[in-house]
C-alpha positions, -999 to +999 in steps of 0.1 A: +504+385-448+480+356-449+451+359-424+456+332-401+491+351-393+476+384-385+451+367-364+479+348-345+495+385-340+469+398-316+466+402-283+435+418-270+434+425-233+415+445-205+435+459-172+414+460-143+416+469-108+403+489-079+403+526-080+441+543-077+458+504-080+477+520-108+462+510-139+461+542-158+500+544-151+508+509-162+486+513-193+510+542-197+540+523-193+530+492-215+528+523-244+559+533-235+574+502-242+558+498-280+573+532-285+540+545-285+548+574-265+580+595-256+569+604-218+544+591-198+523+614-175+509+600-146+474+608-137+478+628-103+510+645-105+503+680-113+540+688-118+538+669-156+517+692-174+512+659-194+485+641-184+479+603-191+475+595-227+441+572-217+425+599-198+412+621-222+378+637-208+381+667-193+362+654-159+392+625-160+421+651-160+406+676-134+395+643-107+430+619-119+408+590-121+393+568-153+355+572-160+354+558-193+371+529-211+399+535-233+411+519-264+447+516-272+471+499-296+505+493-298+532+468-318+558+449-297+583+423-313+559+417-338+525+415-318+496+434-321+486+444-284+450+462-280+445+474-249+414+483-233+419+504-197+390+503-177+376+525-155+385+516-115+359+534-100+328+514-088+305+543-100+314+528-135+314+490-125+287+489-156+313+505-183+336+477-172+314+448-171+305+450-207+343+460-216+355+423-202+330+410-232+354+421-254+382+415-239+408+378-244+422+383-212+427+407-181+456+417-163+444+426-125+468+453-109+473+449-070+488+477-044+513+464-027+505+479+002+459+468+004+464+443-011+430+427-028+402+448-028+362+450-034+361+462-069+390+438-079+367+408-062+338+417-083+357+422-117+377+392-113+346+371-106+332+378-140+366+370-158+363+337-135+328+331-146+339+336-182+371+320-181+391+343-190+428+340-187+439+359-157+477+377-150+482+396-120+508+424-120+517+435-080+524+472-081+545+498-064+571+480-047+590+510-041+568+513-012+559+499+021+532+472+017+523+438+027+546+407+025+549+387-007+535+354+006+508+376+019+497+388-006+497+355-029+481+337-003+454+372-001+448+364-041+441+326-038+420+335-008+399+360-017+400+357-059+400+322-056+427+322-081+454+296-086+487+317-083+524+309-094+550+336-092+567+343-121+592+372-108+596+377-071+609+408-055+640+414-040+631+436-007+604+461-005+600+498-001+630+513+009+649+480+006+638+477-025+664+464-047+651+448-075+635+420-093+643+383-098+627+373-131+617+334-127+603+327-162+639+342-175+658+337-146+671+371-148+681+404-121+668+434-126+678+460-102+660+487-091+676+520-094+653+545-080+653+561-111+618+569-129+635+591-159+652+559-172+629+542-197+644+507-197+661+492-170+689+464-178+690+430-162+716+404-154+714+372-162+725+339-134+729+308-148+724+297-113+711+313-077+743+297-055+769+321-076+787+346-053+781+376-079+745+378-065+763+387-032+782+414-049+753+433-064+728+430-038+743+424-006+747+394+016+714+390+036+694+402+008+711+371-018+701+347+014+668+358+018+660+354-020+677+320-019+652+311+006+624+328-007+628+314-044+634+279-026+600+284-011+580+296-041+595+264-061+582+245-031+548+255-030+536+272-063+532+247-092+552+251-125+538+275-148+518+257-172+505+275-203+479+255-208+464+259-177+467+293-177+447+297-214+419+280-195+416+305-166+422+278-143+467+290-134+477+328-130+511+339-129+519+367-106+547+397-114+558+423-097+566+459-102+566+493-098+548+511-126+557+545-119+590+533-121+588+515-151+600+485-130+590+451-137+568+466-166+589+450-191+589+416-176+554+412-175+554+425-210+574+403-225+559+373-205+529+387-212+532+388-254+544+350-253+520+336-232+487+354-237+457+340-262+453+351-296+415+360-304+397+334-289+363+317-300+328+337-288+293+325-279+262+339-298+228+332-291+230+312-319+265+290-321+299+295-314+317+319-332+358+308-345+379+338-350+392+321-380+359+320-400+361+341-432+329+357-428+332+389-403+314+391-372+314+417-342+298+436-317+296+469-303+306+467-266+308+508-262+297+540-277+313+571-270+298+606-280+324+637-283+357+621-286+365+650-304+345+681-290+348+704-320+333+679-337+301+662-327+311+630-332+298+596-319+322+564-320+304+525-316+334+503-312+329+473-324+350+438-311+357+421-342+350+379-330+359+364-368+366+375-407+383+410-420+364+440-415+370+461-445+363+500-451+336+507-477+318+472-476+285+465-470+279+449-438+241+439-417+232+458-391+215+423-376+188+446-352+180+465-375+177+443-407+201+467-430+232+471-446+255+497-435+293+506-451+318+528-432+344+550-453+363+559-422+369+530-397+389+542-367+418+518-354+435+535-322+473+538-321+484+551-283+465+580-285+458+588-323+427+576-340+441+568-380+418+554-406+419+518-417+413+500-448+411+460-430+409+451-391+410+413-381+401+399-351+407+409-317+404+444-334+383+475-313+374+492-346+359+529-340+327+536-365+316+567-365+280+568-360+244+586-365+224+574-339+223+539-354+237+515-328+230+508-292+258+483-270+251+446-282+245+452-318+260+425-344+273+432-371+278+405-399+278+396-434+245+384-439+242+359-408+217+361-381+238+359-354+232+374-318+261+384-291+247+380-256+261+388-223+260+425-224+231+432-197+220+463-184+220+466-142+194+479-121+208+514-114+211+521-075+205+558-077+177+577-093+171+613-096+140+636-121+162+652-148+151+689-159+159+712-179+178+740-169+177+766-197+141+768-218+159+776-247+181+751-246+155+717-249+161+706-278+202+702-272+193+688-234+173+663-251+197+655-278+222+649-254+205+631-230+196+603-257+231+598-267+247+601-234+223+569-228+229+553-258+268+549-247+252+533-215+262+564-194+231+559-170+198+549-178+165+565-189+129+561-183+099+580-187+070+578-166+042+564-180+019+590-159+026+627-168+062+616-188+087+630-169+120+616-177+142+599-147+178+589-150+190+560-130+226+552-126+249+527-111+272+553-085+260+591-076+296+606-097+275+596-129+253+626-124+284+649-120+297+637-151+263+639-171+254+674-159+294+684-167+288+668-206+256+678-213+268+713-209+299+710-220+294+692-251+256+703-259+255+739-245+223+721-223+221+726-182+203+703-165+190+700-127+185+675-110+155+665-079+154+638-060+133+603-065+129+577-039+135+548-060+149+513-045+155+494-077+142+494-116+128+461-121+118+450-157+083+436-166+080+408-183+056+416-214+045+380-217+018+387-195+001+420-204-028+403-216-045+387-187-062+402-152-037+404-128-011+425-152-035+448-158-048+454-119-009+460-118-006+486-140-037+505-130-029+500-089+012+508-099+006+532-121+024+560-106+058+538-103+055+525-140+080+539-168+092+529-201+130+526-206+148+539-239+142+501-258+102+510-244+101+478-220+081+485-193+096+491-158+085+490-122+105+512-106+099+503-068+102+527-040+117+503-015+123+468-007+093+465+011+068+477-016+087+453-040+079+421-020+043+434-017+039+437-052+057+407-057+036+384-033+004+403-042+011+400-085+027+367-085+019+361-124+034+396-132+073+388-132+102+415-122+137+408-138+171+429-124+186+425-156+176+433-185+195+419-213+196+436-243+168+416-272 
C-alpha cells in the first residue's frame, strides 16, 4: 500500500467531556464495533467483573473514573481509527490539554440530562482555539433529561459552537423509542436491550409514509414530523467543509450503554472526519505527507506493565514513516536514538511494529530520555510548541516515608514528573522538594504509585503557596533581580528543567513583588524550551 493511502486511512481523535458524561463507556463501545472487543464493561457497574478496557490503573478501577489518557486502535471498513480517551476529571485538566495536541479532532460527549458543563467549556475552548473539528455525541437517552432543542440551543450558547443535527431522537427516557438517522435517513429503534451488540435500522424513503405510524405509534410519527420539519428549518445543511474547519458541528444522539446511536455516529464519523492534518513547529508548518518523519511526545507513562518497570513516551507521528530499528534525532538532546520495539496499541494489547504513519500514537519504550514536547526527526531542527506546563493550584512538602526506601522514592518521584503527573521544585534554601499539582486527587494517586510501583511511601505537609510563577532568566544580571532573589529567597525553587520559580504565598505578596520588582518578570506558563 502506497503511503499517501495509509495516510488517507487514519483517523486520529480525542473524546472529551465532563466527568461521568460517558466517555469511557462510548470509547468502549466504538471498540466494540471494530471488533476489538467481545464485551464491554462499563466503569461503575460492579456486577461485570470486567472492567473498561481504557481504564487500566488500579486507582481507575477501584474510583470508576479516568485519570490518565488512553490510547487505543481499532479498524472499521477499512479505516484506521486511533483513539485517545481522556481523562474527565478537572484534577487532570493538564493530562488533557496536552492530549488535544495530538489529537485531529474531538468528539465532546453531553448527558442528556446537565447538559453542557464546566470541564466541557474549558476543553472545547482549546479545540476552538485550535480549530479542531468538533462532533458532539448526546448521551443516555434512555433517561430523563433536557429537551432536544434545549440542549442544541445550550451547545451554541455556551460552546459557541455552530450545531446541525444529524440524527434526532425519537422520545426520551422512558418514551424512548429510537433514533431517526438524518445523514442516512434511516430508523433505528430502541429496544431496551443492552446485550444486543448491533441494533438494525429501517430505512424510509420518505417521512409522510404510514409505516412510521405502525412502528412507532401515532403521536410519536407526528411529533418527529414536526420536529424534523423544524431542525430542517433552522439548522443549516451539513457541510463538510465547514465542519473540517471547526467552524459546523454535527450533533448525534445515543445511548452508549446501550450501544444505541453508537453506530451512527461511527459510521458518520469514519466518512466525515480529517485524515492527519498539517502541524505547526516553531519553525514551519509541518505536511503529513512529507517523506521525512517527524513527531512529538505528548505523554509518558511509567508502569504500564507493573512487573516490569517500564516507561512508554508516545510519540504523535505529524509526517513520514516511523520505522523500527532506524536511527532517528532526539532534536533536545542533539542525538540519534533507534527503537527495536515500537509499541502500536490495538484495543487493549500493545503489539510491536515494524512502520507507523501519521496520525499514529507510537509507544517507545524509554530510559529516562524524553520529557513531553520532545521532537523527534530525521535530521531536521524542528520544534513542536503548544505543550505548556500550568501553574499547579495545590502544593504540598513531599517526604519520605521509609529511610530505607530513598533511593526508590526518589526514583519514582522523577519519573512520575517526567509523565507530567504534578510538578517538582526544589527550594533553593535548604532543598526540600515540593510537588505542585493541578487538583488535590493527584496526591492520592502519587502517594498510591509510588508505593505501589516503587515500594516508596511518601508523606505529605502542607505549603501555603498561591501560584508558581516562572522567572524570566533574561534578567539575572542586573540590580533589581538580584535584590529579588536575596529579599525572596525563602519562596525561590528550581523546577525539574532548573528554571527558576517564585513560588508566591498569596495574591497579595505576588502584586507586591510584582509592583516592587518591575524588571524581574513572572510568567504562568511555562512552555517547555
Amino acid at each position: 500500500m502506497d503511503f499517501h493511502t495509509e495516510i488517507a486511512k487514519r483517523r486520529t481523535f480525542g473524546i472529551i467531556s465532563h466527568p461521568d458524561a460517558g466517555k469511557t463507556t462510548l470509547t468502549e463501545k466504538l471498540l466494540l464495533f471494530g471488533g476489538a472487543i467481545q464485551e464491554a464493561g462499563a466503569v461503575k457497574n460492579n456486577k461485570i467483573k470486567k472492567t473498561a478496557t481504557s481504564d487500566f490503573m488500579e486507582i481507575e478501577r477501584q474510583r470508576g473514573i479516568s485519570v490518565a489518557t488512553s490510547v487505543l486502535a481499532f479498524i472499521y471498513k477499512d479505516k484506521k481509527i486511533n483513539i485517545l480517551d481522556t481523562p474527565g476529571h478537572k484534577d487532570f485538566a493538564e493530562d488533557t490539554f496536552r492530549t488535544l495536541t495530538a489529537v485531529d479532532s474531538v468528539i465532546v460527549v453531553i448527558d442528556v440530562a446537565k447538559g453542557v458543563e464546566e470541564q466541557t467549556e474549558k476543553l472545547v475552548e482549546v479545540c476552538r482555539m485550535r480549530n479542531i473539528p468538533i462532533l458532539v455525541f448526546i448521551n443516555k437517552l434512555d433517561r430523563e433529561g433536557k429537551d432536544a432543542f434545549d440542549l442544541l440551543d445550550e451547545l451554541e450558547q455556551k460552546l459557541g459552537l455552530a450545531v446541525t443535527p444529524l440524527s434526532f431522537p425519537i422520545g426520551m427516557g422512558y418514551d424512548f423509542k429510537g433514533i431517526y438517522n438524518i445523514y442516512e435517513k434511516n430508523i433505528n429503534l430502541f429496544s431496551g436491550d443492552s446485550k444486543k451488540n448491533i441494533e438494525e435500522t429501517i430505512a424510509f424513503d420518505t417521512l409522510e409514509s404510514t409505516d412510521l405510524e405502525d412502528i412507532i405509534g401515532e403521536s410519536a410519527a407526528e411529533t418527529l414530523r414536526s420536529d424534523l420539519e423544524l431542525v430542517s428549518g433552522v439548522y443549516p445543511e451539513f457541510d463538510k467543509e465547514a465542519y473540517l474547519k471547526g467552524a459546523q458541528h454535527p450533533v448525534f444522539f445515543g445511548s452508549a450503554l446501550n450501544n444505541f446511536g453508537v453506530r451512527e455516529l461511527l459510521d458518520c464519523f469514519v466518512e466525515i472526519a480529517p485524515s492527519p492534518r498539517p502541524k505547526m513547529a516553531e519553525e514551519r508548518l509541518v505536511e503529513a505527507n512529507e517523506k521525512e518523519l517527524t513527531g512529538f511526545v505528548f505523554k509518558i507513562h511509567a508502569n504500564m506493565d507493573p512487573k516490569h518497570r517500564d516507561r512508554l513516551a508516545f510519540i504523535k507521528i505529524v509526517s513520514g514513516t516511523f520505522e523500527r530499528n532506524k536511527p532517528y534525532l532526539h532534536v533536545r538532546q542533539g542525538k540519534k536514538l533507534k527503537f527495536s520495539s515500537p509499541n502500536a496499541f490495538f484495543a487493549e494489547k500493545k503489539e510491536i511494529v515494524d512502520i507507523s504513519y501519521p496520525g499514529d500514537i507510537v509507544g517507545l519504550h524509554d530510559t529516562g530520555n524524553f520529557k513531553i514536547g520532545d521532537t523527534l526527526t530525521e535530521g531536521e531542527q524542528l520544534h513542536y510548541k503548544g505543550i505548556p506546563s500550568f501553574s499547579p493550584e495545590h502544593f504540598r512538602y513531599i517526604n519520605n516515608a521509609d529511610p530505607m526506601k530513598s533511593k526508590q522514592l526518589y526514583k519514582g518521584i522523577d519519573q512520575l514528573m517526567d509523565e507530567g503527573v504534578a510538578q517538582l521544585f526544589t527550594l533553593e534554601l535548604n532543598g526540600r522538594k515540593v510537588v505542585g499539582t493541578v487538583g488535590a486527587l493527584q496526591f492520592e494517586v502519587i502517594q498510591y504509585r509510588l508505593e505501589h510501583e516503587y515500594g516508596a511511601k511518601c508523606s505529605y505537609e502542607n505549603f501555603p503557596v498561591h501560584k508558581a510563577c516562572w522567572v524570566d532568566p533574561d534578567d539575572s544580571k542586573n540590580d533589581e533581580f538580584k535584590e529579588f532573589q536575596r529579599v525572596k529567597q525563602k519562596f525561590l525553587a528550581k523546577d525539574k528543567q532548573g528554571q527558576l520559580v517564585f513560588l508566591a504565598d498569596s495574591q497579595f505578596s505576588l502584586q507586591m513583588t510584582q509592583q516592587k520588582y518591575p524588571s524581574v518578570k513572572l510568567h504562568f506558563v511555562s512552555e517547555f524550551d
